[in-house]
ROLO-545859 format. One record per atom (N, C-alpha, C, CB): residue number from 1; residue in three letters; atom name; y, z, x. Coordinates in steps of 0.02 Angstrom, whole numbers, always signed. Glycine has a CB too. Layout:
# ROLO-545859
+-----+---------+-------+--------+--------+--------+
| num | residuo | atomo |      y |      z |      x |
+-----+---------+-------+--------+--------+--------+
| NUM |     ALA |    CA |      Y |      Z |      X |
...
+-----+---------+-------+--------+--------+--------+
This chain:
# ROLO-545859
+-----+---------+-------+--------+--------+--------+
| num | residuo | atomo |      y |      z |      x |
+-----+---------+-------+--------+--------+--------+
|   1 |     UNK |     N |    -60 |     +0 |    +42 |
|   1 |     UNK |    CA |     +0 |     +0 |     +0 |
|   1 |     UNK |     C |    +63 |     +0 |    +44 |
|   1 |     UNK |    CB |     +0 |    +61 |    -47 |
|   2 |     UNK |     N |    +60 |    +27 |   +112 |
|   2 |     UNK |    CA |   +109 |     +8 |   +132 |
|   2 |     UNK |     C |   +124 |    -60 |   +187 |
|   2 |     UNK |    CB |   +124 |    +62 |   +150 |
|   3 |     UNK |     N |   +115 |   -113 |   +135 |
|   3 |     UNK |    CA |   +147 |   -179 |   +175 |
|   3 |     UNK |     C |   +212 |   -214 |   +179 |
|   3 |     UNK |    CB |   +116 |   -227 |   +159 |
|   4 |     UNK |     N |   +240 |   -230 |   +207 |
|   4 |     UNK |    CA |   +301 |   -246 |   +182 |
|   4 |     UNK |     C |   +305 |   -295 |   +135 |
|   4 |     UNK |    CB |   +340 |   -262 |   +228 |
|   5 |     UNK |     N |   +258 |   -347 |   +134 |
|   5 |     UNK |    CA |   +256 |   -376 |    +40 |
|   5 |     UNK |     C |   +291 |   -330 |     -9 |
|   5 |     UNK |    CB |   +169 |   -379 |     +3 |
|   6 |     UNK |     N |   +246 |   -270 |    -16 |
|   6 |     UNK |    CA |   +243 |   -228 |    -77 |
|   6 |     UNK |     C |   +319 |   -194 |    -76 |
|   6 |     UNK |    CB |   +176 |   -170 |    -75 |
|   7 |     UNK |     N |   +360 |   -185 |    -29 |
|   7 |     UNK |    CA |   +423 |   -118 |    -21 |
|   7 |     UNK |     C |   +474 |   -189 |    -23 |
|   7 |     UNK |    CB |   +427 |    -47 |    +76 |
|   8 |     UNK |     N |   +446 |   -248 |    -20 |
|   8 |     UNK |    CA |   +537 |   -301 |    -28 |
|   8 |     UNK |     C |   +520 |   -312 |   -100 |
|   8 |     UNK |    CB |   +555 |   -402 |    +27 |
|   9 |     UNK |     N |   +465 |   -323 |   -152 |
|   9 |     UNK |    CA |   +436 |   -342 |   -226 |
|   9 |     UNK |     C |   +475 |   -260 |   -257 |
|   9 |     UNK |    CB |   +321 |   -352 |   -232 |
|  10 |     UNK |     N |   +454 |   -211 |   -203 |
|  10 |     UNK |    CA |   +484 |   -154 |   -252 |
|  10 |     UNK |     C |   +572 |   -142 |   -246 |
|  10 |     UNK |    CB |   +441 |    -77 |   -228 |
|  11 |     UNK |     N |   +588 |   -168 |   -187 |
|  11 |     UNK |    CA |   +659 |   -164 |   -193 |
|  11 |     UNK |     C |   +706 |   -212 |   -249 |
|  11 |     UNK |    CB |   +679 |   -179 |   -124 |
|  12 |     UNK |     N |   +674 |   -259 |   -244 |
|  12 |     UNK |    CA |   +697 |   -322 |   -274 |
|  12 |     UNK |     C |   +679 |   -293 |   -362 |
|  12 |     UNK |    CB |   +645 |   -404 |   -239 |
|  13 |     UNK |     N |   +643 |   -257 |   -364 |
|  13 |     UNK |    CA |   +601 |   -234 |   -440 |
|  13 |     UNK |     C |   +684 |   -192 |   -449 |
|  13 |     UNK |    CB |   +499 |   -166 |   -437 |
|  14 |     UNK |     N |   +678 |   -149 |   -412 |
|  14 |     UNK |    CA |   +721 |   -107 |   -443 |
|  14 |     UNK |     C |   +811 |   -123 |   -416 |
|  14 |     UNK |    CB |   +689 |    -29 |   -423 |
|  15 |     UNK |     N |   +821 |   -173 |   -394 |
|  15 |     UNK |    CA |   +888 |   -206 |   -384 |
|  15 |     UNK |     C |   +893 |   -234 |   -460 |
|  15 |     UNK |    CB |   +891 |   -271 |   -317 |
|  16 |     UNK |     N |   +826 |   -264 |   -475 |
|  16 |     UNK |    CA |   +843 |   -309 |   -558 |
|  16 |     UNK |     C |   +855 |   -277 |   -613 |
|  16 |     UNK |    CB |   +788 |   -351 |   -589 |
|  17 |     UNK |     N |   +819 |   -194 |   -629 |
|  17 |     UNK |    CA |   +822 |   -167 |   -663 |
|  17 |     UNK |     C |   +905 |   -139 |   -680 |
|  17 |     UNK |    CB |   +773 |   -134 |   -647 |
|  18 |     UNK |     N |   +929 |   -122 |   -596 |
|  18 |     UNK |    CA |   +989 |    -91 |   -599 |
|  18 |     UNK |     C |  +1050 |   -191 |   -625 |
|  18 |     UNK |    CB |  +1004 |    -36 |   -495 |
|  19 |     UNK |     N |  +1039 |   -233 |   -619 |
|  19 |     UNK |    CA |  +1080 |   -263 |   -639 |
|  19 |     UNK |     C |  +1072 |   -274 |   -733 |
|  19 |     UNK |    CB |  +1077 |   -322 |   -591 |
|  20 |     UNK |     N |  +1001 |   -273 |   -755 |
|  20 |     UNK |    CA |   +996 |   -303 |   -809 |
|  20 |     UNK |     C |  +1008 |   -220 |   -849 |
|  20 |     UNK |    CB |   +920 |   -355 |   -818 |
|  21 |     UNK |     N |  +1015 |   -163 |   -806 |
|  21 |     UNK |    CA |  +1055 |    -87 |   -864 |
|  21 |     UNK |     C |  +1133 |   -126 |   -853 |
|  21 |     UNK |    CB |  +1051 |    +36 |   -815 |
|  22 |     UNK |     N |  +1161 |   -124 |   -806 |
|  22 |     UNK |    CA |  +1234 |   -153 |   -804 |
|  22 |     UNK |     C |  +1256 |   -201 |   -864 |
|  22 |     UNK |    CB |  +1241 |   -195 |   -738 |
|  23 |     UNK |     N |  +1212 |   -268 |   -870 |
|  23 |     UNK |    CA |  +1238 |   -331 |   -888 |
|  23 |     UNK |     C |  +1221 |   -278 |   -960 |
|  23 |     UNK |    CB |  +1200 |   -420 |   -862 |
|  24 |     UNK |     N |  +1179 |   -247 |   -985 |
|  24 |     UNK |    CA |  +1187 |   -221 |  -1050 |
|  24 |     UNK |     C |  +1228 |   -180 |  -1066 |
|  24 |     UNK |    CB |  +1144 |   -199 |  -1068 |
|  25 |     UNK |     N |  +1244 |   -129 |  -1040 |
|  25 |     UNK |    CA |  +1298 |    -91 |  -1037 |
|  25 |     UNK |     C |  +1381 |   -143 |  -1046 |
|  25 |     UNK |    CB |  +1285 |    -50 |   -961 |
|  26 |     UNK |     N |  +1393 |   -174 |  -1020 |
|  26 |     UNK |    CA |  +1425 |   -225 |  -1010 |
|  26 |     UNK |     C |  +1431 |   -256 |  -1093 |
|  26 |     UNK |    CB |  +1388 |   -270 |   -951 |
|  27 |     UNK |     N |  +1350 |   -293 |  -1109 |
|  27 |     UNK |    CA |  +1367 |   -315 |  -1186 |
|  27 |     UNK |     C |  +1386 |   -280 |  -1233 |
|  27 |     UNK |    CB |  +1321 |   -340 |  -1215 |
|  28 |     UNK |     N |  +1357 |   -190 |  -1212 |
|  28 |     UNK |    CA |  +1383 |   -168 |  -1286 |
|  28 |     UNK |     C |  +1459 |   -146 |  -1283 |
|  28 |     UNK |    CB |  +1337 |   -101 |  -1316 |
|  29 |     UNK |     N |  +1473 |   -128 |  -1248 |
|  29 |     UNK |    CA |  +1563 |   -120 |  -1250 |
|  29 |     UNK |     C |  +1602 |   -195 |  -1250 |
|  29 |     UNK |    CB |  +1595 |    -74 |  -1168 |
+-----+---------+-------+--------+--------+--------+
């Protein structure tokens, strides 16, 4: 589990999450 495959898939996982709370946050106001 620790390959670097898996820690750039998980960074990138949770870079998307934090843009797609933003861009919603964003639609409802």
């Amino acid at each position: 589990m620790e390959e670097p495959v898996f820690s750039s898939l998980s960074v990138f996982a949770a870079l998307v999450l934090i843009v797609l709370n933003g861009f919603f946050v964003a639609a409802e106001f």
